[in-house]
N, C-alpha and C positions, 0 to 999 in steps of 0.2 A: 425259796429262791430256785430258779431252774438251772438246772443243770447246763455245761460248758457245752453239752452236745443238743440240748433242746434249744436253748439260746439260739447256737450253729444255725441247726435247722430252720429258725424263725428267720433270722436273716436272708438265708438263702430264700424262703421264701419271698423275702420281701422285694430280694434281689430281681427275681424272674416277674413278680409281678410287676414291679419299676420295667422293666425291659420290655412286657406286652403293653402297657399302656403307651409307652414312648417309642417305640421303634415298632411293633408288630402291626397295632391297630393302625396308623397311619398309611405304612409301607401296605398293608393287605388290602385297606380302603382306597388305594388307589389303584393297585393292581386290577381289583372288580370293576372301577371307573364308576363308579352311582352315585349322580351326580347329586340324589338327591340325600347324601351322608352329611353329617358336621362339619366332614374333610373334605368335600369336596365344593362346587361351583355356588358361591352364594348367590340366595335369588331373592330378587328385588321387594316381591309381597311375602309376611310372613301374616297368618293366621293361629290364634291359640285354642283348642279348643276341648278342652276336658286334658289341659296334657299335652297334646298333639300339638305340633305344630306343622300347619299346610304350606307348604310353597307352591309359589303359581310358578310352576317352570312354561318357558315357550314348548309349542307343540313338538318345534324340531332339534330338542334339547334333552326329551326324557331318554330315560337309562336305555331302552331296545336299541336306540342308535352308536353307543358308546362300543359296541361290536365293531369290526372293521369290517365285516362281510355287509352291515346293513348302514353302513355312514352313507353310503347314496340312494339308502332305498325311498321311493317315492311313496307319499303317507296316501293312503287312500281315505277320503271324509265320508266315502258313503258305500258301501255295497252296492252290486247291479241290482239287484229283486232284494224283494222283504215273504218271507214265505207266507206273512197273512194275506196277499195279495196287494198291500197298502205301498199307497209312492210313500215319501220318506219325508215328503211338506202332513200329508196326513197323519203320519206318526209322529213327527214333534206339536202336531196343534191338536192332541187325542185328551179329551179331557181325563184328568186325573190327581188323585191328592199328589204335593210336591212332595218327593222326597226327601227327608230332612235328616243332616248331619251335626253334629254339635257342633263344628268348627264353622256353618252357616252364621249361627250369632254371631260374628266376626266380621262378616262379610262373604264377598266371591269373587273369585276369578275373571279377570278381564280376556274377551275375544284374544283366539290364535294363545294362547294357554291352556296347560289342564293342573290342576291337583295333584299334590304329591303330597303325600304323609312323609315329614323328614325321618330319617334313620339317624337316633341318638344315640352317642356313647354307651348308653346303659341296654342300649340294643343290641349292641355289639358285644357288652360283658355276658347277656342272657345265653349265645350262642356259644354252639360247642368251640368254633373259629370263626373269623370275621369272617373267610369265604365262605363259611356255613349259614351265616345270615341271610333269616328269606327264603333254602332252599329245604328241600325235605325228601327223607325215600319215602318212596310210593308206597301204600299198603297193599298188597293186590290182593281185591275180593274174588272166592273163588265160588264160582256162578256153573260147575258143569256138574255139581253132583248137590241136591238141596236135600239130603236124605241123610249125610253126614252127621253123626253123633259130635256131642258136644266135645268131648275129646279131642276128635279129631280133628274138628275146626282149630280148637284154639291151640292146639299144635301149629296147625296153618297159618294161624295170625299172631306168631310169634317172630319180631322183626326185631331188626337194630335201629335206632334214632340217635341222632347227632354224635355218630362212631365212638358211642361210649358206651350204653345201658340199653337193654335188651327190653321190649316194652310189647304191647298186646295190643290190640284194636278188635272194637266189638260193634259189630253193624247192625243196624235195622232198613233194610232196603226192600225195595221192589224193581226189578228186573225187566229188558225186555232182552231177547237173544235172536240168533242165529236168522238174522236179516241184513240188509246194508240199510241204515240211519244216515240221514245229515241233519242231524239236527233234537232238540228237543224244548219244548216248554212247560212252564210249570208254576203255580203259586206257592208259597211257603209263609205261613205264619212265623213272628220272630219271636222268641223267647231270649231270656239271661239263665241260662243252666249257670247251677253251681259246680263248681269245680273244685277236687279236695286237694290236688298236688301242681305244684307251680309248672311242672314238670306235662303235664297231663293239658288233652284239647277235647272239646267238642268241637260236631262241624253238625249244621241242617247241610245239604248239596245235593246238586243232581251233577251225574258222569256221564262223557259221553268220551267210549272206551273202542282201542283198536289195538289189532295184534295180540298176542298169546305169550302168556308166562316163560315158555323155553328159547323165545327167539327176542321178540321188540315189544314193547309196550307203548302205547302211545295214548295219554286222555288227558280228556279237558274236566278243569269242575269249576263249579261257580254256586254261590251260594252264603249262609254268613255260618261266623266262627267263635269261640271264644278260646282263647289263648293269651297266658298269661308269659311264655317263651318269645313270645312273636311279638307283642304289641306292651308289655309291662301292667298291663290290668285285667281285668274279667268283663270289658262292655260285649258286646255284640257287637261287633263289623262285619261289613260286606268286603265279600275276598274274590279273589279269581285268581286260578293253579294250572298248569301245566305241568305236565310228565311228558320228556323223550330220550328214550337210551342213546338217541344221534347226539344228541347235546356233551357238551364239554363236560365229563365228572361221570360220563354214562349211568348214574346210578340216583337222579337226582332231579326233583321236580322243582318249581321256584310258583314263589306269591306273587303277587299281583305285579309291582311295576320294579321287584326288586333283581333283576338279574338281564343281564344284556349277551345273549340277544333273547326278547321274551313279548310279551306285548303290549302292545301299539295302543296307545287312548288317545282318542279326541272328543274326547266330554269335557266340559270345564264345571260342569257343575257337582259331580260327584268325585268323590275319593276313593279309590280302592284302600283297604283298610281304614276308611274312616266310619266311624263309631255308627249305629245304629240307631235313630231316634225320633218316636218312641216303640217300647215294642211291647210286646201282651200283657194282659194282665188275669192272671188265673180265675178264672169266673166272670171275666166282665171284658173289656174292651179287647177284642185282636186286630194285631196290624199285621200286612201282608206286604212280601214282594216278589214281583211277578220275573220270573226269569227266561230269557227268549237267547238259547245260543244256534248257530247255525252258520252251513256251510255256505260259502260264494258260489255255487258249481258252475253259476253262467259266467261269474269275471274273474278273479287269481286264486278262486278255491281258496280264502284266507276263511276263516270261521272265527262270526263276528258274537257279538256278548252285547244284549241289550238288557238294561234292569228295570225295572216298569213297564209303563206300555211306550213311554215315549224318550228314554233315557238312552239312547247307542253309545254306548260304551267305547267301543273300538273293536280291535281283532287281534287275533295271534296269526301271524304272517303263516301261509303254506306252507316255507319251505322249512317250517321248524321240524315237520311231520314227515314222516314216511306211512305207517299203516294210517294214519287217517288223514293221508293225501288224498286218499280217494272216496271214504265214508266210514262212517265205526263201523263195528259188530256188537256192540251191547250200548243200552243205556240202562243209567242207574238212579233211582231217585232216593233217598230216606238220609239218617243219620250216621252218625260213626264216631265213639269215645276212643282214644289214643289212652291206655291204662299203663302206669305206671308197676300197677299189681305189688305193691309194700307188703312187705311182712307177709307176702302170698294171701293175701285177701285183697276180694274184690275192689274196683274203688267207689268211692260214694261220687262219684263225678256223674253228674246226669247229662240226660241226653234230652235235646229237644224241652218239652217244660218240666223234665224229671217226672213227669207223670206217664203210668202205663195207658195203650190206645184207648184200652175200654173206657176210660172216665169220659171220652166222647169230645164235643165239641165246647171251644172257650177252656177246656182244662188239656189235653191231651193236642201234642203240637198235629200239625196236616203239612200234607201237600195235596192241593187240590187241581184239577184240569189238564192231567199228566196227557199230552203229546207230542208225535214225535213229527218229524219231516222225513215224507219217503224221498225217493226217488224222481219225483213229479215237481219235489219243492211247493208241495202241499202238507200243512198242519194238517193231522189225522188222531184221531185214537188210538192207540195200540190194541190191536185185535187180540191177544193174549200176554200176561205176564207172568210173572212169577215172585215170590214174597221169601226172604230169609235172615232167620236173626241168629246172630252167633250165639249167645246166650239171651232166650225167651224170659227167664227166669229174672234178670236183669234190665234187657231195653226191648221191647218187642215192637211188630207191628201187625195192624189188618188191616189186607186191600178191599175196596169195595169199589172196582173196577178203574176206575178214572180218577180216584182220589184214596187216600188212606192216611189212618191218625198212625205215631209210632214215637217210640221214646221209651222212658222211663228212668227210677230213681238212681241206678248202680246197688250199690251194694246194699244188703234185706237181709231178714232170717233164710228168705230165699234162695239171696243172691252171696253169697257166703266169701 
């Protein structure tokens, strides 16, 4: 039988958790205004799909407008220029395989709506705080010294995550520097990395990065993910992130469509966070997606997110940015595991298809056809890069100029 003070204590616990589920989570889901939560604005279509459920919210309804500073900002449907040269009737009639989501089996969105992946209660219990739902600190890769002993790195990439537990991040990237960029594109094959800790992410992504660690930081990424914090299972979804220390919490980047002010979609046919499908298969079939972000420079300098070749996503409004008001200074393309580091051993959480590059093509993940956008608002090559893995022994990569494999398993007699 327990004890009069273990009893105590179970109560009071039971007390405080009575009191977040009934007063905190509702009070903070409205405070955030997202409209697309349990608690907030029900919408008309629901779709189920592995889980998920899609609401078609109207265009002039999603969460970036729930801001006061952007309730009268005008939606822009199309960018002025597309950097491949193509008007924007030749990019949606560009032949290509359809992008397919699991929530598709269900149906689609009707005209002047987009998709929204709903935010569920158990979304809400996964985060450190409701207002933490969705948003995340930046890791910041650091790109000015690649000569760095392993030490010293992961000293470097030792961060705090959801202002509790202190956690590691381990990259396999390829770099370009010390130029002005607007833009970049890129293919990536999709894998389902395993992942050992609930706690713990993969990301494939490409960054396009402004500003320096002692002042402002400001970057886009785009790309997919597995996270079981964020979404409650291990699929692969396609994501798209923001970081800017202007923004409200200074400290604090946000997913896809979950934080207002943030950005803007007018796609109806895909989901930010929705599920992946189908994606590779080790030795045999890969499936790819093509990623195109880039800046407006001819019309509101907003930098738009297209997925495929014919998919326009939408944009992240200007004036969220300050350093990449005007262009990055780095692009970033590979992987990156968020490690919990248990018991001070590695984690077996992989990266990209958990295999190291050298296994080559159909087993070790890519990114293939890395360019950027100069100046001219012309797709190019990048005339020089550069390649760096926090721990080789663990996730690595090798460039072979305009494409390169990278990944691997985590933790090995290696990787310790």
């Amino acid at each position: 039988m327990a004890s009069p003070c273990v009893r105590g204590r179970r109560w009071l616990r039971a007390v405080k958790m009575t009191f977040f589920l009934c007063f905190l989570i509702p009070m903070a889901a409205a405070r955030i205004g997202n409209t697309n939560t349990i608690f907030g604005q029900k919408q008309k279509l629901e779709f189920n799909g592995n889980g998920d459920i899609i609401d078609c919210v109207h265009i002039k309804n999603q969460p970036a407008f729930d801001h006061p500073f952007f309730r009268n900002h005008t939606i822009q449907m199309r960018p002025s220029f597309h950097p491949e040269g193509l008007s924007f009737d030749d990019v949606s009639s560009k032949p290509e395989s359809e992008i397919t989501q699991l929530w598709h089996l269900n149906g689609r969105c009707p005209e002047e709506t987009i998709p929204i992946r709903r935010t569920k209660e158990e979304d809400l219990l996964r985060a450190s705080s409701v207002a933490n739902y969705g948003r995340s600190k930046y890791p910041q890769f650091d790109t000015t010294d690649t000569n760095k002993t392993a030490i010293q790195e992961v000293q470097l990439n030792r961060f705090e995550l959801n202002d509790i537990y202190y956690y590691y991040y381990y990259n396999a990237i390829v770099f370009v520097k010390e130029d002005k960029y607007y833009g970049t594109k890129a293919t990536i094959n999709v894998w389902k990395p395993q992942i050992q800790e609930q706690v713990e992410f993969s990301f494939s992504q490409l960054e396009i990065f402004g500003g320096n660690a002692t002042t402002e930081i400001n970057a886009i990424l785009a790309g997919w993910m597995v996270s079981y914090t964020l979404y409650g299972d291990y699929n692969s979804r396609l994501f798209a992130f923001f970081y800017n220390n202007k923004v409200i919490n200074q400290t604090r980047g946000c997913y896809n469509l979950l934080c207002s002010p943030g950005f803007v979609q007018i796609n109806k046919e895909i989901a930010l966070g929705g599920s992946i499908n189908p994606i590779s298969v080790y030795a045999g079939s890969q499936y790819e997606l093509h990623f195109l972000v880039w800046k407006d420079i001819k019309g509101g300098g907003d930098w738009w997110l297209q997925v495929g070749n014919k998919y326009l996503m939408g944009y992240w409004p200007a004036s969220l940015f300050v350093s990449l008001s005007e262009s990055a200074s780095q692009i970033l393309w590979g992987g990156l595991v968020i490690n919990q580091q248990k018991k001070e051993q590695h984690t077996s959480t992989q990266m990209g298809s958990g295999h190291f590059p050298e296994e080559g093509f159909s087993r070790a993940s890519y990114f293939r056809n890395l360019q950027i956008v100069d100046g001219s608002n012309i797709l190019r090559f990048p005339k020089q890069s550069y390649i760096a893995a926090t721990k080789p022994n663990c996730y690595n990569v090798t460039n072979f100029i305009n494409n390169f494999y990278y990944g691997g398993p985590g933790r090995s007699p290696n990787c310790p």
